[in-house]
C-alpha positions as CSV (number, residue, x, y, z in Angstrom):
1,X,51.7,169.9,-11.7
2,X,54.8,169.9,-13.6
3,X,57.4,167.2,-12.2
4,X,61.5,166.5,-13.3
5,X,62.0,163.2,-13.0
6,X,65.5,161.1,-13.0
7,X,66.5,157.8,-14.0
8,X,69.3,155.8,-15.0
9,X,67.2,154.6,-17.9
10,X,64.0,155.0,-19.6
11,X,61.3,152.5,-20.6
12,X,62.6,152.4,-24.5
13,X,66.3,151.2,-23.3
14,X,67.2,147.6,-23.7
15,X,68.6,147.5,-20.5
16,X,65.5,149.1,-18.8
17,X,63.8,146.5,-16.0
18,X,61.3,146.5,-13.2
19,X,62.6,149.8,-12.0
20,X,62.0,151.6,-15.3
21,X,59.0,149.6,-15.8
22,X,57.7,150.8,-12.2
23,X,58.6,154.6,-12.6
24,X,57.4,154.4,-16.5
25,X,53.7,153.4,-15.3
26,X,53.3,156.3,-12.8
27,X,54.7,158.9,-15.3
28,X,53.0,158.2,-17.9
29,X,49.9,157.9,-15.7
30,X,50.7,161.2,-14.6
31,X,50.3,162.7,-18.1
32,X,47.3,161.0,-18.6
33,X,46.3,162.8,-15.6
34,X,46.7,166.0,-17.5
35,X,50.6,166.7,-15.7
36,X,53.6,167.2,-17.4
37,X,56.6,165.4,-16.8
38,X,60.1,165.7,-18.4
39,X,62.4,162.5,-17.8
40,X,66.5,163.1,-17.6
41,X,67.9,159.4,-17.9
42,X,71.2,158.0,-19.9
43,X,71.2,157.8,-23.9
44,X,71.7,154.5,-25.9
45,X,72.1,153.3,-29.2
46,X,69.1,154.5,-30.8
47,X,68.3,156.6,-28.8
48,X,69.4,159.9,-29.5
49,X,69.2,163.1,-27.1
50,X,65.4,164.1,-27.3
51,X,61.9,161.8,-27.4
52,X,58.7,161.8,-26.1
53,X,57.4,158.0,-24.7
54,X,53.9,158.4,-23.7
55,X,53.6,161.8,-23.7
56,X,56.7,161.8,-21.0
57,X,59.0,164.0,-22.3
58,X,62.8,162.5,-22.7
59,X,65.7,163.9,-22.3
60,X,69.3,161.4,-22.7
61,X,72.9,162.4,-21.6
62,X,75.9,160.1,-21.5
63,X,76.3,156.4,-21.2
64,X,74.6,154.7,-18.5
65,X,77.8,153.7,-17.1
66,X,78.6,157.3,-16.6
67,X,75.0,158.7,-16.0
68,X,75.4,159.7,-12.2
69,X,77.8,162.2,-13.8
70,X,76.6,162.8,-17.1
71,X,72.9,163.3,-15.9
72,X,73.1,165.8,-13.2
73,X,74.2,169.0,-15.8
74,X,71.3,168.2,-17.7
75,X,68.9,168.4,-14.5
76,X,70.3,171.8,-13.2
77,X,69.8,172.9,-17.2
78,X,65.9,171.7,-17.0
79,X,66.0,173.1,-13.8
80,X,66.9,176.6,-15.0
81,X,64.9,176.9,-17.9
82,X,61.8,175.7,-16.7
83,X,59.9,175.9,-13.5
84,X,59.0,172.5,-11.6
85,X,57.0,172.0,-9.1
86,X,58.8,168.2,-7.7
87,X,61.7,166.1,-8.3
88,X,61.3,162.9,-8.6
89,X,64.0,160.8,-8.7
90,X,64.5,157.1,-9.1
91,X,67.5,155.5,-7.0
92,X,68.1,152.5,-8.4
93,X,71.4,152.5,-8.8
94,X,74.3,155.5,-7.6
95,X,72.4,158.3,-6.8
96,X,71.9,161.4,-8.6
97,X,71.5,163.3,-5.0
98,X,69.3,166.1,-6.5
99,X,68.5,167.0,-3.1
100,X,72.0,169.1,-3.2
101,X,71.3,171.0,-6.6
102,X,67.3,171.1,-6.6
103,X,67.0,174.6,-5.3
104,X,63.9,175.3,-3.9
105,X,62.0,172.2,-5.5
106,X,61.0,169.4,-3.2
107,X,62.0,165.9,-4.3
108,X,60.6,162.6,-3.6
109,X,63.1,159.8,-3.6
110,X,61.4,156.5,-5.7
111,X,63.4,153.6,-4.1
112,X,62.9,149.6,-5.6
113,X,65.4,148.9,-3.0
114,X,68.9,149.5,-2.4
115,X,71.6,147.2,-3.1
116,X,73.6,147.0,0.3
117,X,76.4,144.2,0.3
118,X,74.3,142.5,-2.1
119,X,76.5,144.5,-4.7
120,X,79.3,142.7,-3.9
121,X,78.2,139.4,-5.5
122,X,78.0,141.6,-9.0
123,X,80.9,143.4,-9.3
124,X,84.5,143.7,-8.4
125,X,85.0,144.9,-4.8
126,X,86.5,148.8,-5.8
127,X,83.4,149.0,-7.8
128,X,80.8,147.4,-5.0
129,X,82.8,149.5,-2.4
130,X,82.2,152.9,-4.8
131,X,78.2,151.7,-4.9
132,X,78.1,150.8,-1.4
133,X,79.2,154.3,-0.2
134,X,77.1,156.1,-2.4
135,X,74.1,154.5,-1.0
136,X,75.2,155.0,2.7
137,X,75.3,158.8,2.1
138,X,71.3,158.3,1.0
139,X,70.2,159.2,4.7
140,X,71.7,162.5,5.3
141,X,71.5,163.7,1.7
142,X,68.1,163.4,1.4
143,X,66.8,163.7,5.0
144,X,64.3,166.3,4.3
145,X,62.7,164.1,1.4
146,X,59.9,162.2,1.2
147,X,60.8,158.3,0.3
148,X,58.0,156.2,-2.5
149,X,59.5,152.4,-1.8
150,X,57.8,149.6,-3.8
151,X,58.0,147.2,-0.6
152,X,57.8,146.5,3.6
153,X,61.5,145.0,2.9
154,X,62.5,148.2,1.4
155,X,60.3,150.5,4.0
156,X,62.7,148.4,6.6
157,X,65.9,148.5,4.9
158,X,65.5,152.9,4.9
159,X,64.8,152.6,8.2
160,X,67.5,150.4,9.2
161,X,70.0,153.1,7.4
162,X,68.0,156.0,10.1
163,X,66.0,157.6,7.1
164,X,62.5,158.9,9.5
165,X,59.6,156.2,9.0
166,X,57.4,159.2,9.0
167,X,58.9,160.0,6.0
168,X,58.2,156.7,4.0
169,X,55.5,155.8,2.5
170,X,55.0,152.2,0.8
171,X,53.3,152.0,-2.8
172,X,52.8,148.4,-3.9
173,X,53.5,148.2,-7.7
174,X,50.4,147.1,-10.2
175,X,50.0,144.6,-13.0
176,X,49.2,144.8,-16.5
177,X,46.5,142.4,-16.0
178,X,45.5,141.9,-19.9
179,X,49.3,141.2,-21.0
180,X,48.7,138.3,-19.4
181,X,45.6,136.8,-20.2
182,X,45.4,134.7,-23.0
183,X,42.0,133.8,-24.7
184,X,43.8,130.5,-26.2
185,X,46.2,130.1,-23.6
186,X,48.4,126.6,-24.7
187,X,47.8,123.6,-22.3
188,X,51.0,123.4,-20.0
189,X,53.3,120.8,-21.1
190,X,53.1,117.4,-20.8
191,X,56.8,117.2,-19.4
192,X,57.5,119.5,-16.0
193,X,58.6,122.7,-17.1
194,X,60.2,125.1,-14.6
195,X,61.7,128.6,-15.7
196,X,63.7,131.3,-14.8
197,X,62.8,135.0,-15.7
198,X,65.5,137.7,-14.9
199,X,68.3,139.9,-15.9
200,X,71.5,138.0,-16.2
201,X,73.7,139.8,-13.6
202,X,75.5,137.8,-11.3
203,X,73.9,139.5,-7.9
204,X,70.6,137.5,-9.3
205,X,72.0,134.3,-8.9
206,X,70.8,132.3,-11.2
207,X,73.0,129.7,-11.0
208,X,71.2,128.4,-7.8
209,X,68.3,127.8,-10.1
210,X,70.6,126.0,-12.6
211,X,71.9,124.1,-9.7
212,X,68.7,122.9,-7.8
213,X,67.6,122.1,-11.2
214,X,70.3,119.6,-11.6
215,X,69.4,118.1,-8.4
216,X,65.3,118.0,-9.6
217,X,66.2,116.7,-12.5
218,X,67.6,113.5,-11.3
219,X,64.4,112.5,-9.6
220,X,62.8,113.8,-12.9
221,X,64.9,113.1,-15.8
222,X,62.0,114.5,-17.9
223,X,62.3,117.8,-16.3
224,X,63.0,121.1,-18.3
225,X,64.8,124.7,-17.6
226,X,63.9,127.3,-19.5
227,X,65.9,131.0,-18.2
228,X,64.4,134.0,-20.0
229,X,66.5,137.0,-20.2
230,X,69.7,138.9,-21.3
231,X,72.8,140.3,-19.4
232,X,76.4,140.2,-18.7
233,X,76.1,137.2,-16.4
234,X,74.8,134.5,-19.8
235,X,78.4,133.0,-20.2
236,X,78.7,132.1,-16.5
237,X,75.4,130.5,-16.5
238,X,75.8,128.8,-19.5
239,X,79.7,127.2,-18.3
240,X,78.0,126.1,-15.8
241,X,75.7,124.8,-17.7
242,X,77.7,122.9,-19.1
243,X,80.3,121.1,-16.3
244,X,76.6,120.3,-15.0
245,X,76.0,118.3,-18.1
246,X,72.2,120.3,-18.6
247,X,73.0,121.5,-22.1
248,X,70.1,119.3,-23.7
249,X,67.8,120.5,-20.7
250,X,68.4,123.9,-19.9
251,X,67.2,126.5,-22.7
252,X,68.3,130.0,-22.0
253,X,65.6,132.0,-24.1
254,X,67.2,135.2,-24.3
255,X,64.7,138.3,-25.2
256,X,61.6,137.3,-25.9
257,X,58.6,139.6,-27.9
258,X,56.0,140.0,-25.2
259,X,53.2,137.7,-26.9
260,X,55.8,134.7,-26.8
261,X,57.2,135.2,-23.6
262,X,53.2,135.2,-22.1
263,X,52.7,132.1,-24.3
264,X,56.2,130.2,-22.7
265,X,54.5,131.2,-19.5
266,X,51.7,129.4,-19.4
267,X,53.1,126.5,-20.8
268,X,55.5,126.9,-17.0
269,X,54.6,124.6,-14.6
270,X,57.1,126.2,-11.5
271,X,58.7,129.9,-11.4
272,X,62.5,129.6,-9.7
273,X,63.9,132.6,-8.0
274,X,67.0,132.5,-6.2
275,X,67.5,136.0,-5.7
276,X,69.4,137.5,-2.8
277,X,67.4,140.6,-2.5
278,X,64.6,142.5,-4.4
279,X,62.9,145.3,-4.2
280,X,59.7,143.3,-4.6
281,X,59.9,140.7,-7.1
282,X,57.8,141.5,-9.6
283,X,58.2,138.9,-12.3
284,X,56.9,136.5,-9.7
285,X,53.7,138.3,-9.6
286,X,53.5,138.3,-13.2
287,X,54.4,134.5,-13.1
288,X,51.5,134.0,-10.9
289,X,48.8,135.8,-13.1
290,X,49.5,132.9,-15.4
291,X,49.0,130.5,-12.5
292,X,52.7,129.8,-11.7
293,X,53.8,129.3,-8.3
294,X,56.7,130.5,-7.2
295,X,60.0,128.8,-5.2
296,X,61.5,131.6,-4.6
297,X,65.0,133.0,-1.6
298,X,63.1,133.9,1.9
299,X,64.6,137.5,1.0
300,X,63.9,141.3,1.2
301,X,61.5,142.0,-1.7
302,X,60.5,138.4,-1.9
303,X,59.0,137.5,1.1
304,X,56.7,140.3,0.1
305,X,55.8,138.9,-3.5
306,X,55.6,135.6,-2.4
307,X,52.5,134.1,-0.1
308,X,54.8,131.4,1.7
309,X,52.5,128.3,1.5
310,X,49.7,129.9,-0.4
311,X,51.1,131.3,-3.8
312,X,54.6,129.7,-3.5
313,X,57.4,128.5,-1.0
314,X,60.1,130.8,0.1
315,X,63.3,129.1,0.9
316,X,67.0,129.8,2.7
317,X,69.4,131.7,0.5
318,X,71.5,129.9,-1.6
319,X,69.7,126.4,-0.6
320,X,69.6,125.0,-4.2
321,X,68.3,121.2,-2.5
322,X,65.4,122.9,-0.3
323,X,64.4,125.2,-3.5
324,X,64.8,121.0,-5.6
325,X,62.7,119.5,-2.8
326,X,60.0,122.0,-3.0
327,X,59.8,122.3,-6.8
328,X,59.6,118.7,-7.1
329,X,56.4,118.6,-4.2
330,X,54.9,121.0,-6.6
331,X,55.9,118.9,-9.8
332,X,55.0,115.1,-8.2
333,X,51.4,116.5,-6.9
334,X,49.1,118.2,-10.0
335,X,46.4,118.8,-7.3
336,X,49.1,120.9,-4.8
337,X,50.2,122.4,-8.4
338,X,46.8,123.5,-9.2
339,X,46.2,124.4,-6.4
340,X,48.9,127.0,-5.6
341,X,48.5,128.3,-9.3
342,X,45.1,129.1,-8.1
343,X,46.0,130.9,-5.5
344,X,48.7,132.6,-7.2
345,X,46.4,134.0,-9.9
346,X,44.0,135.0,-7.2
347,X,46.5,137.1,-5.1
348,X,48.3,138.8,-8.9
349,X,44.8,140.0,-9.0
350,X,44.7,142.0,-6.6
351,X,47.5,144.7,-8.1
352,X,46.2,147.3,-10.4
353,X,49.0,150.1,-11.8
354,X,45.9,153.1,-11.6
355,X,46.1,152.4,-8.0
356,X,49.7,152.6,-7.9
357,X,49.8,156.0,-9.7
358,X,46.8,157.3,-7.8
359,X,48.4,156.6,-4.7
360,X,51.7,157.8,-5.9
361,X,50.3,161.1,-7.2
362,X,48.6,161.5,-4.1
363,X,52.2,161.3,-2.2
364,X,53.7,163.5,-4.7
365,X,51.3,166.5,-4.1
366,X,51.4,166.0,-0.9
367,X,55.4,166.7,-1.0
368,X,54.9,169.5,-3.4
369,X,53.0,171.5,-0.8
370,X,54.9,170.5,1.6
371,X,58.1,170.9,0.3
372,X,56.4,174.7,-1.0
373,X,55.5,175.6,2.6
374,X,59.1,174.8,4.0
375,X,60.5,176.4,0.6
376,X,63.2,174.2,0.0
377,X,62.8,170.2,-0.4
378,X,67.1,170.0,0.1
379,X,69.2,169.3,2.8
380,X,70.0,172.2,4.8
């Protein structure tokens, strides 16, 4: 098969994260599989217009802040040139709504999750307001696609909206196992060590980590925050940081090369996060293949991620004291620690990204013949 996907971003893009990641595995898996794929996504400083990742063929167009109008011109011009048996398009963010200019191609619609009123905790409310309509329009648009969603919670939230259950089908991301093993993997440290990993954004909220911190790290004045990642959202964090008086015990990381951010993990005793929504949460599954259990917001995305009582503790939104209280259970007992890291390794073992692809590529045939047979995947 030959497949179009879209994207706001590709894998090589600073900005990319779990949704790139996610969409990156089963394309590329894809062309392993002897397919070819063409990607249409956003440019970025080094770029540039054309490039192949993987044997995925790249095409950019536009800042990302612009893509959902920058991006569809260069579909239809793909889409005229070359002949494509799918769409597959990644909504992430605005949607592209190929459905209305895909012709006779079907197109399945890859959905992490949808942001909902979540958005308004990230942005100004014109711009929330602008996303949040977008996304309502996702059920009629693409009524007559088939939906890939990385989670139940997101399976339940289409739903919810009135997109056809029969028309959803939930693939469970993987896990590059090997990423994450270590054959000298450092000892944990000797003082409790909890971390962070996210994008900085403000919808993450991150400074409900910062905050229960504060309250853990009265009971353990030892106690140390380290928050990995990059985004808009740092100098926020860090003020508040600061009125907290944490500066000589929080450590925001920033990016960190692959091999060192692995290494930090297993030195990790706890993995915080205070996330209103996810699609599923997939740092904490990569927390927990280096035997990190997770305290982590009874959300969408997370109560999928997260074993509550067996791989980590899920806890109300926004409750910085019951995410302290639990993370200090799990610092004051080593055996409960051990334990639930245990547990936690045990359960990230069971996701494997050939699975994921298989299972995707499966759906996406499926959809092409389907889609063939009908001979227009679009609304009509």
């Amino acid at each position: 098969m030959r497949i179009l996907a879209v994207n706001w971003r590709d894998i090589g893009d600073p900005l990319s994260g779990g949704a790139e990641q996610h969409l990156h595995h089963i394309l590329a898996g894809a062309v392993r599989r002897g397919w070819q794929v063409d990607l249409c996504c956003a440019d970025y400083p080094g770029g540039g217009p054309r490039g192949n990742v993987d044997g995925v063929e790249v095409h950019r167009r536009g800042h990302w802040a612009v893509a959902n109008f920058a991006v569809p011109p260069l579909v239809r011009q793909l889409l005229r040139r070359n002949r494509y048996d799918l769409i597959v398009e990644d909504i992430n963010k605005v949607p592209f709504y190929t459905p209305l200019y895909a012709g006779k191609v079907p197109v399945v619609a890859v959905v992490p999750h949808l942001f909902g009123k979540t958005v308004y905790r990230e942005t100004n409310p014109a711009v929330a307001t602008y996303v949040y309509a977008a996304e309502s329009l996702v059920p009629r648009v693409y009524r007559h696609c088939e939906f890939e969603v990385i989670s139940p919670s997101t399976r339940d939230d289409l739903v919810s909206r009135g997109v056809d259950p029969a028309r959803v089908t939930t693939i469970l991301c993987g896990l590059e196992h090997q990423r994450f093993r270590l054959d000298d993997p450092p000892p944990r440290s000797e003082t409790p060590l909890l971390v962070s990993w996210s994008r900085l954004r403000r919808y993450k909220s991150l400074d409900v980590a910062i905050r229960a911190f504060d309250l853990v790290q009265r009971e353990l004045p030892a106690a140390r925050l380290l928050i990995m990642g990059r985004g808009p959202d740092e100098g926020r964090l860090r003020a508040l940081t600061a009125r907290l008086g944490l500066q000589d015990k929080v450590e925001f990381r920033g990016f960190q090369p692959w091999d060192e951010l692995v290494r930090t993990l297993h030195r990790c005793h706890v993995f915080l996060n205070p996330s209103p929504k996810e699609g599923w949460g997939l740092t904490v599954v990569e927390a927990n293949c280096c035997g990190l259990p997770a305290v982590a917001t009874d959300a969408p995305g997370l109560r999928d991620s997260v074993r509550d009582g067996q791989t980590g503790v899920l806890v109300p939104y926004g409750d910085e004291r019951a995410m302290a209280e639990h993370a200090l259970l799990l610092l004051r007992d080593r055996d409960y620690l051990d334990r639930m890291g245990a547990a936690a390794r045990l359960w990230a073992g069971t996701f494997d990204w050939d699975r994921c692809v298989d299972e995707s590529l499966a759906l996406f045939r499926r959809a092409s013949v389907a889609g063939a047979g009908h001979g227009h995947g679009g609304p009509r």
